[in-house]
LUMKOL-860880 format. One record per residue (C-alpha): residue in one letter; x, y, z; residue number from 0. Coordinates in Angstrom, 1 decimal, padded with zeros to 4 digits. Layout:
SITE  zake       x       y       z  gudren
SITE     A       X       Y       Z     NUM
...
//
This chain:
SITE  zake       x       y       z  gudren
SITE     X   000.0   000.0   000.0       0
SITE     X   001.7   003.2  -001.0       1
SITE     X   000.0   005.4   001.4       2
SITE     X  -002.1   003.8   004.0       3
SITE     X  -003.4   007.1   005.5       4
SITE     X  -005.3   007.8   002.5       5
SITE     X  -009.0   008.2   004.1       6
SITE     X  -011.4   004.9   002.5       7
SITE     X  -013.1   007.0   000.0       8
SITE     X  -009.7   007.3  -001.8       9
SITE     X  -008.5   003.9  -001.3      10
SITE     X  -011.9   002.7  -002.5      11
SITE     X  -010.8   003.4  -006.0      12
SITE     X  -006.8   003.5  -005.8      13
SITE     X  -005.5   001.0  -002.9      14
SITE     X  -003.8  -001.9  -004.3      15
SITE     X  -004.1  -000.9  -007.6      16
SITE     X  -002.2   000.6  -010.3      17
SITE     X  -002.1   000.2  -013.8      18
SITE     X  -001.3  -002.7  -015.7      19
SITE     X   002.6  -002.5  -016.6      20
SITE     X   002.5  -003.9  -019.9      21
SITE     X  -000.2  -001.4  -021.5      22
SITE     X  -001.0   001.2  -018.9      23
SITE     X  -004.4  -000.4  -018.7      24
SITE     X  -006.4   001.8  -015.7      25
SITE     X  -008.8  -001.0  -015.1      26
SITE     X  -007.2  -004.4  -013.6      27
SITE     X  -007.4  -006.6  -016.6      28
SITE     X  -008.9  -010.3  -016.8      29
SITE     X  -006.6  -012.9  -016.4      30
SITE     X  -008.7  -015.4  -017.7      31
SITE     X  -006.3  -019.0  -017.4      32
SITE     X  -005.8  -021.8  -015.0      33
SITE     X  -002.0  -022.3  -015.9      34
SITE     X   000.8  -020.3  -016.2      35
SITE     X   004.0  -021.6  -018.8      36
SITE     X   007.2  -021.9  -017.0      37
SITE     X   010.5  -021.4  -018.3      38
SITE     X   012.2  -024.0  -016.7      39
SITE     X   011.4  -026.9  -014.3      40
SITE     X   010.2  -024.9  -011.3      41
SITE     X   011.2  -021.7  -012.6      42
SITE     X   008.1  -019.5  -013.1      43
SITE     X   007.4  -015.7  -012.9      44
SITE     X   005.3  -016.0  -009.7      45
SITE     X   002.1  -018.0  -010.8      46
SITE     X   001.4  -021.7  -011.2      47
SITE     X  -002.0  -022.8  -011.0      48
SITE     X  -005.1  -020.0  -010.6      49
SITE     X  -006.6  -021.7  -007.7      50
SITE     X  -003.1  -020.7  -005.9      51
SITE     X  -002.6  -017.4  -007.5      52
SITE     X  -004.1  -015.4  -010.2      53
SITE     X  -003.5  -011.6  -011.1      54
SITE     X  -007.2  -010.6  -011.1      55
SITE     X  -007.4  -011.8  -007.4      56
SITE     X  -004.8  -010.3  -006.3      57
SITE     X  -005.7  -007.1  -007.0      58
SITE     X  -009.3  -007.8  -005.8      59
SITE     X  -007.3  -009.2  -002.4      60
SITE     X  -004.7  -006.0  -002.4      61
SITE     X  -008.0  -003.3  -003.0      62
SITE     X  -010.0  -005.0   000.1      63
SITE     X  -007.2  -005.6   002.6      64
SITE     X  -006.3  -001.3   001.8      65
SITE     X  -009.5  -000.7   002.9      66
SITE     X  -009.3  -002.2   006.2      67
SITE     X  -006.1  -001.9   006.9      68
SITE     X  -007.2   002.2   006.5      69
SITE     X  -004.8   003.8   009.4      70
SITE     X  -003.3   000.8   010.6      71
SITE     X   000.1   001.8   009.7      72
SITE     X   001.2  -001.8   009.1      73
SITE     X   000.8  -004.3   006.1      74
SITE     X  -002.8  -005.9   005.8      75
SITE     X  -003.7  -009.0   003.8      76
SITE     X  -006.6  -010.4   002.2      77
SITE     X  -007.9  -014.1   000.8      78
SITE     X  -010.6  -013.8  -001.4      79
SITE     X  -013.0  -016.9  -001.4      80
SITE     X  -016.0  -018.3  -003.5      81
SITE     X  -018.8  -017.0  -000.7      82
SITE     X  -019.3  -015.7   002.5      83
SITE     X  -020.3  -019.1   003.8      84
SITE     X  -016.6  -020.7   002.3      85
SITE     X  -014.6  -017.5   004.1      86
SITE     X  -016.6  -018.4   007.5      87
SITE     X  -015.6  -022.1   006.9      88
SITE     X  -012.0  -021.1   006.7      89
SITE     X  -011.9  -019.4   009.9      90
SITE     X  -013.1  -022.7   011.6      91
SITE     X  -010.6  -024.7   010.2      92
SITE     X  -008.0  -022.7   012.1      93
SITE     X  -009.3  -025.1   015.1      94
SITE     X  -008.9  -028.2   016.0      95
SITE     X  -011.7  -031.1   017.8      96
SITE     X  -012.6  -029.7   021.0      97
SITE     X  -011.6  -026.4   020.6      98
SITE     X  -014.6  -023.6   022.0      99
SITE     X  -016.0  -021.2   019.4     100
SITE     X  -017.8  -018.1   021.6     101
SITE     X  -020.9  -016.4   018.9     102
SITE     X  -023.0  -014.7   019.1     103
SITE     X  -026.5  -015.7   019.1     104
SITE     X  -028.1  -013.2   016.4     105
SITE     X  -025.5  -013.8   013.6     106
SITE     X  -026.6  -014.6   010.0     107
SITE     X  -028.5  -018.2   009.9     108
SITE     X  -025.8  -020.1   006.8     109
SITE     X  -023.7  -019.4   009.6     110
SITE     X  -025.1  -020.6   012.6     111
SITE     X  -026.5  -023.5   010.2     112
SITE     X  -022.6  -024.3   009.3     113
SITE     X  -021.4  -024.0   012.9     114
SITE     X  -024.2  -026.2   014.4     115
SITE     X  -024.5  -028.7   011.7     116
SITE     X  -021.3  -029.0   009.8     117
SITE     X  -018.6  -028.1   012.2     118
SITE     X  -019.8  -029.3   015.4     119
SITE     X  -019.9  -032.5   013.7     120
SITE     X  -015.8  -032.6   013.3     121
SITE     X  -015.8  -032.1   017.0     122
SITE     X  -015.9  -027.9   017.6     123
SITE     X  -018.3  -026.9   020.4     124
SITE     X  -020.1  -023.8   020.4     125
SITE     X  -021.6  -021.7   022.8     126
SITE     X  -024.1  -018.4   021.6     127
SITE     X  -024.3  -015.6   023.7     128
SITE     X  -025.5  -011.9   023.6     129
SITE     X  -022.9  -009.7   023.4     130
SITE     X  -024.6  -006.9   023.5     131
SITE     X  -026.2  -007.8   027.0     132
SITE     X  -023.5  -009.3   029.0     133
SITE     X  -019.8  -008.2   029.8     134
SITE     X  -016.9  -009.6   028.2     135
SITE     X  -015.4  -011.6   031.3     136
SITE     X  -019.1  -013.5   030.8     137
SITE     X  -019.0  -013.9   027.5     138
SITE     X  -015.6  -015.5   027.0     139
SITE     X  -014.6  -018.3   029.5     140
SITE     X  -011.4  -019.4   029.8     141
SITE     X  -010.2  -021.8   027.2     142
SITE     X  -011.7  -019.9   024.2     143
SITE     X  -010.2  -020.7   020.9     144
SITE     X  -012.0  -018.3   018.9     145
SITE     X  -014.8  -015.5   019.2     146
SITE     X  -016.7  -015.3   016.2     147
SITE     X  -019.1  -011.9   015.9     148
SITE     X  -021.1  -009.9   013.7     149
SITE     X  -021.5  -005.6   014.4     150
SITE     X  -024.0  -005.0   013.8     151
SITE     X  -025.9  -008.4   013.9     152
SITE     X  -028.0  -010.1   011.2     153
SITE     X  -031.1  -009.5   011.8     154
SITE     X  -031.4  -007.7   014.9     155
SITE     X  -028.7  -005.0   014.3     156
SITE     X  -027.2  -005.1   018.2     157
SITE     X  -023.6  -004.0   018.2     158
SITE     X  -021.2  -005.0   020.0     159
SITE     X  -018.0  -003.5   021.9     160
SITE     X  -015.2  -004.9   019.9     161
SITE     X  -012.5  -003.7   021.4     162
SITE     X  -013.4  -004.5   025.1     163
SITE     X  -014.5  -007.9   023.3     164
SITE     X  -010.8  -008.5   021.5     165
SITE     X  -009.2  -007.7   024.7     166
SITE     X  -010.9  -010.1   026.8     167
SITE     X  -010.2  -013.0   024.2     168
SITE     X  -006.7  -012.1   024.0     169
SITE     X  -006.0  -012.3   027.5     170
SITE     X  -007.3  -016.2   027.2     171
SITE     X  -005.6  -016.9   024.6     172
SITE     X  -008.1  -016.9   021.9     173
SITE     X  -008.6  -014.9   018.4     174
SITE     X  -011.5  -012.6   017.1     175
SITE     X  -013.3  -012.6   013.7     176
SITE     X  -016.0  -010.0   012.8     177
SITE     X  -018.2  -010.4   010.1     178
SITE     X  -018.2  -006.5   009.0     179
SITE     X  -020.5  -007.3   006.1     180
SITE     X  -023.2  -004.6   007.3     181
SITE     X  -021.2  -001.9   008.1     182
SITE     X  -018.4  -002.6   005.7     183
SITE     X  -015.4  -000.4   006.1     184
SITE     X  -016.0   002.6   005.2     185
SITE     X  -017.9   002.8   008.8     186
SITE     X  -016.3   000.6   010.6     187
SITE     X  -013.1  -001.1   010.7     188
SITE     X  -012.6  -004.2   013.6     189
SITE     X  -008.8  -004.5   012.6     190
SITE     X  -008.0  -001.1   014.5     191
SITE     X  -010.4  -001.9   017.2     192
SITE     X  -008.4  -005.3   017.9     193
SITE     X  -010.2  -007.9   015.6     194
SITE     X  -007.1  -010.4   014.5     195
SITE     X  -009.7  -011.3   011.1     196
SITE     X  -012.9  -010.0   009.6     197
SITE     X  -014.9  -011.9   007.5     198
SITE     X  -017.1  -010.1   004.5     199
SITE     X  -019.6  -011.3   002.0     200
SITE     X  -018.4  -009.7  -000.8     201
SITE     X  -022.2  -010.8  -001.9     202
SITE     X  -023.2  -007.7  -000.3     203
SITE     X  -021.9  -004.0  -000.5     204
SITE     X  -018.5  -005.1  -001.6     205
SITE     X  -019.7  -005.7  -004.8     206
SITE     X  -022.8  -003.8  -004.4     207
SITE     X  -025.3  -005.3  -007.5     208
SITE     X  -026.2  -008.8  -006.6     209
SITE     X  -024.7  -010.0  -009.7     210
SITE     X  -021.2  -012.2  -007.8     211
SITE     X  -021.6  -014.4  -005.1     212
SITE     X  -018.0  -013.9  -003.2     213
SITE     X  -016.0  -013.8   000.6     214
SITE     X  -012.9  -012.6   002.0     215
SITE     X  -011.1  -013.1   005.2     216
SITE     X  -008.5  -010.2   006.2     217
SITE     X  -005.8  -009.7   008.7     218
SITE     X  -003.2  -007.6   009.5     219
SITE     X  -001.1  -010.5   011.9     220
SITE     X   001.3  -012.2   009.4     221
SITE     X   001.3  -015.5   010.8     222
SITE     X  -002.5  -015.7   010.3     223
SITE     X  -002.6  -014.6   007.1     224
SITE     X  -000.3  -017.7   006.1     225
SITE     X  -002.7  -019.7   007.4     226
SITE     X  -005.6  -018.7   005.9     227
SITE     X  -003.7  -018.9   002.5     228
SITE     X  -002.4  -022.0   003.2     229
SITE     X  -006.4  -022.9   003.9     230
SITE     X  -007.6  -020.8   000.6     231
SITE     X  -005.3  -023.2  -001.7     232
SITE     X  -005.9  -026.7  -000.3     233
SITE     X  -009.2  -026.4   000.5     234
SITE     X  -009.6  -024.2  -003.2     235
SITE     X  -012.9  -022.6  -002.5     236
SITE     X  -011.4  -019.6  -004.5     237
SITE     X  -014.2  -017.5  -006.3     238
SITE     X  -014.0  -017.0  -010.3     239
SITE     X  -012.2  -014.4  -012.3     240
SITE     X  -014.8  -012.5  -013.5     241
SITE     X  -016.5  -012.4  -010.5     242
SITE     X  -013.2  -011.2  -008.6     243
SITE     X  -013.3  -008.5  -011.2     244
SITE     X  -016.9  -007.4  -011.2     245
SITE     X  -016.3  -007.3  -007.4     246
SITE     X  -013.3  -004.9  -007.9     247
SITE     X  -015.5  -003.1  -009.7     248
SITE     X  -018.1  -002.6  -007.6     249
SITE     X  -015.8  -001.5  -004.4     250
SITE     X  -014.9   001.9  -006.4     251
SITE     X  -018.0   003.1  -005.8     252
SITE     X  -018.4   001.8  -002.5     253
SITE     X  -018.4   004.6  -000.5     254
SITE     X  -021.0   007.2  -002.6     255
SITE     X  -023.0   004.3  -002.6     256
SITE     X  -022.6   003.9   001.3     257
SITE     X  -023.4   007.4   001.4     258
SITE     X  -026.7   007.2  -000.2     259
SITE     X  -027.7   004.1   001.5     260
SITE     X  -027.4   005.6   004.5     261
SITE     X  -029.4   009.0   003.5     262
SITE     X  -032.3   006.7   002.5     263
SITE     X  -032.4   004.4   005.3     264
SITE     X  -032.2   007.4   007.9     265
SITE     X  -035.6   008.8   006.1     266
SITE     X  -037.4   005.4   006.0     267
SITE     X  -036.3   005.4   009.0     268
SITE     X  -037.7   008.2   010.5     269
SITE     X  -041.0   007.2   008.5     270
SITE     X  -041.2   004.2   010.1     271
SITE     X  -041.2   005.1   013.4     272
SITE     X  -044.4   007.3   012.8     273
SITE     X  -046.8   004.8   011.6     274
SITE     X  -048.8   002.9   013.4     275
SITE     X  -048.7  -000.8   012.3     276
SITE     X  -045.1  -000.3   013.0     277
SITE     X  -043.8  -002.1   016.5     278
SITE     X  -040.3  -001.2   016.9     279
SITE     X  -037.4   000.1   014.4     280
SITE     X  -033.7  -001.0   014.6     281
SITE     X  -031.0   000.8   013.2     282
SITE     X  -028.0   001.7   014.9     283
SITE     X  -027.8   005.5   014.3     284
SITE     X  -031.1   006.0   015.3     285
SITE     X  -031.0   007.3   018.8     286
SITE     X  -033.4   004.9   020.1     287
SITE     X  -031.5   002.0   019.6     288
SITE     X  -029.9   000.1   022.7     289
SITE     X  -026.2   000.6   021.6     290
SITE     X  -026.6   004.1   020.0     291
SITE     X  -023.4   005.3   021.7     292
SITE     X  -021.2   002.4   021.5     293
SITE     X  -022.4   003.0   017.3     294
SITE     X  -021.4   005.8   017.4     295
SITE     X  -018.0   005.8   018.7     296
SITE     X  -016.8   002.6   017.4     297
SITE     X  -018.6   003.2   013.6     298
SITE     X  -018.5   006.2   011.7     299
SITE     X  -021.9   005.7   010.2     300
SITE     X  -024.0   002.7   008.7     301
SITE     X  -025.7   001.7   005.4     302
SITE     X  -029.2   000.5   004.5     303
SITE     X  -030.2  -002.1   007.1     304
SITE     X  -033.4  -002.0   008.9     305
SITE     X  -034.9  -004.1   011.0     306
SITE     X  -038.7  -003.5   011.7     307
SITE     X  -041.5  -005.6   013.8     308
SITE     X  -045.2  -005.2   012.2     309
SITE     X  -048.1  -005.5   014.2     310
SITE     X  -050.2  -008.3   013.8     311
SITE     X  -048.8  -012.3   012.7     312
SITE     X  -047.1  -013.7   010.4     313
SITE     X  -049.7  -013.6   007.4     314
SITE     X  -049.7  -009.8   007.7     315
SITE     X  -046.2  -009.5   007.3     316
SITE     X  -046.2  -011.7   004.4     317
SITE     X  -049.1  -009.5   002.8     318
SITE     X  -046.8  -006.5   003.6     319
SITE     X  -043.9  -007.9   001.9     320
SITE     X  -045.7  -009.6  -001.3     321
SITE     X  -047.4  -006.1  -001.8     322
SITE     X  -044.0  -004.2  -002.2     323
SITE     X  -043.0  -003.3  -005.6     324
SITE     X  -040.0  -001.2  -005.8     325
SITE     X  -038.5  -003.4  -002.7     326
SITE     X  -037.9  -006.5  -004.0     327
SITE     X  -038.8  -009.8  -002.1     328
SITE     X  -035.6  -011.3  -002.4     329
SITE     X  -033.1  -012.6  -000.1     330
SITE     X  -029.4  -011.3   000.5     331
SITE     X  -029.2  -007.3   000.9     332
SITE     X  -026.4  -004.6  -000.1     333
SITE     X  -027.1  -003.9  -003.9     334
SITE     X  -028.0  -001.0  -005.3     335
SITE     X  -031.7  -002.0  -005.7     336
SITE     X  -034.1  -002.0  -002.2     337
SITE     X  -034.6  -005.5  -001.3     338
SITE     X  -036.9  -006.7   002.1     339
SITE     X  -037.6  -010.4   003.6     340
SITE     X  -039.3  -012.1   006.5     341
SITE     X  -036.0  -013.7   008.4     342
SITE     X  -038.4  -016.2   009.9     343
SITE     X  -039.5  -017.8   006.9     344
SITE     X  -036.2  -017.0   004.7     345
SITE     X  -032.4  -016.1   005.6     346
SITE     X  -033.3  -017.5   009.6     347
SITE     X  -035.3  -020.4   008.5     348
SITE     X  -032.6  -022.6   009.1     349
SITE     X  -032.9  -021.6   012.9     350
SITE     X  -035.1  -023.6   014.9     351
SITE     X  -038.5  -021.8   015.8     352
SITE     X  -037.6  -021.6   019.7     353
SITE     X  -033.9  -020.5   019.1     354
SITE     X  -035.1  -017.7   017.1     355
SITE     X  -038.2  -016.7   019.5     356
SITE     X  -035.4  -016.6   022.5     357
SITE     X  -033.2  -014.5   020.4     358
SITE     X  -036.4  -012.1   019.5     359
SITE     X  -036.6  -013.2   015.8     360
SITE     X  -040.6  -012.4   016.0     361
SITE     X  -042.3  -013.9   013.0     362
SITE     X  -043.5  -010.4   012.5     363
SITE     X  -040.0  -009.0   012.4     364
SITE     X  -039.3  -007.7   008.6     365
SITE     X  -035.6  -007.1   007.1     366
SITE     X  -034.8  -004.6   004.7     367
SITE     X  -032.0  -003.7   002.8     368
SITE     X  -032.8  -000.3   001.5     369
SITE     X  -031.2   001.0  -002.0     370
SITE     X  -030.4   003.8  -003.3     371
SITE     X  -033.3   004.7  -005.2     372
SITE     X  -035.4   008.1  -005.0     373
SITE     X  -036.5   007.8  -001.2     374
SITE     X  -039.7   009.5  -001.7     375
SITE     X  -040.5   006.3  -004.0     376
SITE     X  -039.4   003.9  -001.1     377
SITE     X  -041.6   005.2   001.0     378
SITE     X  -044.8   005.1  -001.3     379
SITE     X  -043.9   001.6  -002.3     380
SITE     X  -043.8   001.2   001.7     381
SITE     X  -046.7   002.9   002.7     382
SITE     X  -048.9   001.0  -000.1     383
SITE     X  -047.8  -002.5   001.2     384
SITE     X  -048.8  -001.9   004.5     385
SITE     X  -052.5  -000.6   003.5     386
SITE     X  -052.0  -003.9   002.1     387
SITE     X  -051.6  -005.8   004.9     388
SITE     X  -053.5  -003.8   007.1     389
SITE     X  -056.7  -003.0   005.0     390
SITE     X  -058.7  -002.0   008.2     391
//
């Protein structure tokens, strides 16, 4: 990284990159091969085989370790994988059987669903707690191998202290990965508050136009880093060229994008909270939410996720969310089109009904990932769906 104090918004476009030496090229080019020639036996110019190193990644891998390594002042590193899910699965193979994985509870359900039905079955144990409701010292026992965490959390949005969180693991000896998917980081960056990784679906706002399906894992402890790469090539869940490229793509806009997610999802926001059929709002820089302050001293702001319980059961809801038109009923969230979804019935499903009634996943409780659209035609879209589902 040539200069690492450049603020995100800069190294959204220019970190890790540079043009191509050959022909000046601006743009990162293609490097669309699974072999390299060598000249001699062994005797290569730095590339063998794609799934262990390819051009176009690296530069995808160099552009997203700039970003959160923003103000660091020493060397970050990045593995770019085929998913979200396959960058979570290489953070549990840096553990052994028996080793104890702290969560949290309210984390994305392909995740809980790998932890609880994939790795505890090679012998990792799991315990789920709040974070946002008890200390650290509670949270994290002695013997901790790992503490895996989202901030904010997927679906409920609590946020959690990082840094007095990555300070109590390290004193026990254990390391701390944050999934920093929501927030991405332009408004938040675990790395400086004491994360050792953070996880991304480069799904998301990464990429930013839910046309790649991508995941990276970044660090700025050496020793770490060799692992995950050593985990990257042998396991090879490495993601494509083009959609490394699209993904690089996508991140130079990143932040004006972030900028008018945020705008939007601040007015819906504040629309939300004055209708009726509308329980509770969550969105961390809204000053009614439980962690407002922590937000806003550990983030610098926040995109477009909102969380919001209906009134009335589950059929209502689904009325409310079949009846939108410019939000699409999809799943996954972060592209530049609204999207909105029932977590009970869709990205949570996997969660058992009682897990997700003791977290506060109410069957009521609606997602949305709001876009960057004209808000004034988010709202109407909004308001329409819940005459809809509320035709009293």
């Amino acid at each position: 990284m040539k200069h690492p104090t450049q603020h995100p918004e800069t190294l959204a476009i220019h970190g890790g990159q540079s043009p191509e030496p050959t022909t000046g090229a601006v743009m990162p080019p293609v490097f669309q091969t699974s072999t390299y020639a060598q000249e001699a036996v062994g005797q290569h110019k730095g590339y063998e085989y794609s799934r262990t190193q390819n051009p176009t990644r690296e530069k995808l891998e160099a552009a997203i370790a700039s970003l959160e390594g923003a103000g660091l002042g020493v060397p970050t590193f990045c593995c770019a994988f085929g998913s979200g899910s396959a960058a979570t699965a290489a953070v549990q193979h840096l553990l052994k059987a028996g080793d104890l994985v702290v969560s949290g509870d309210d984390i994305y359900g392909g995740s809980y669903r790998q932890f609880t039905r994939v790795f505890t079955q090679l012998g990792l144990r799991y315990r789920f707690v709040d974070f946002s409701r008890i200390s650290a010292e509670e949270a994290i026992p002695e013997g901790t191998k790992l503490v895996w965490l989202e901030s904010p959390t997927n679906p409920l949005l609590k946020v959690s202290d990082i840094a007095a969180l990555a300070a109590r693991a390290h004193a026990v000896g254990a390391i701390v990965a944050v999934d920093n998917t929501f927030a991405t980081p332009i408004y938040q960056r675990p790395l400086a508050l004491g994360a050792d990784l953070v996880v991304h679906s480069t799904t998301k706002y990464l990429n930013g136009h839910s046309d790649v399906v991508g995941g990276v894992v970044v660090t700025a402890n050496p020793a770490l880093y060799e692992r995950i790469k050593f985990l990257q090539n042998a396991i090879g869940a490495v993601p494509g060229i083009w959609d490394c490229w699209l993904t690089l793509r996508g991140i130079k806009t990143l932040a004006v994008r972030m900028a008018r997610h945020q705008e939007n999802a601040r007015a819906v926001v504040a629309w939300l909270k004055s209708r009726p059929e509308v329980a509770r709002v969550w969105y961390p820089l809204d000053e009614t939410h439980p962690q407002h302050a922590l937000a806003q001293r550990q983030m610098s702001g926040f995109g477009g996720m909102i969380s919001f319980e209906l009134k009335g059961d589950l059929a209502a809801a689904e009325r409310f969310c079949a009846a939108c038109e410019v939000f699409t009923l999809a799943e996954s969230l972060g592209g530049v089109e609204s999207l909105i979804e029932l977590p009970a019935a869709m990205t949570h499903a996997s969660i058992p009904p009682q897990v997700r009634q003791e977290i506060g996943i109410a069957d009521g409780l609606v997602r949305a990932s709001v876009g960057i659209e004209h808000v004034d035609d988010l709202i109407a879209d909004l308001e329409r769906a819940l005459r809809a589902a509320f035709p009293g």
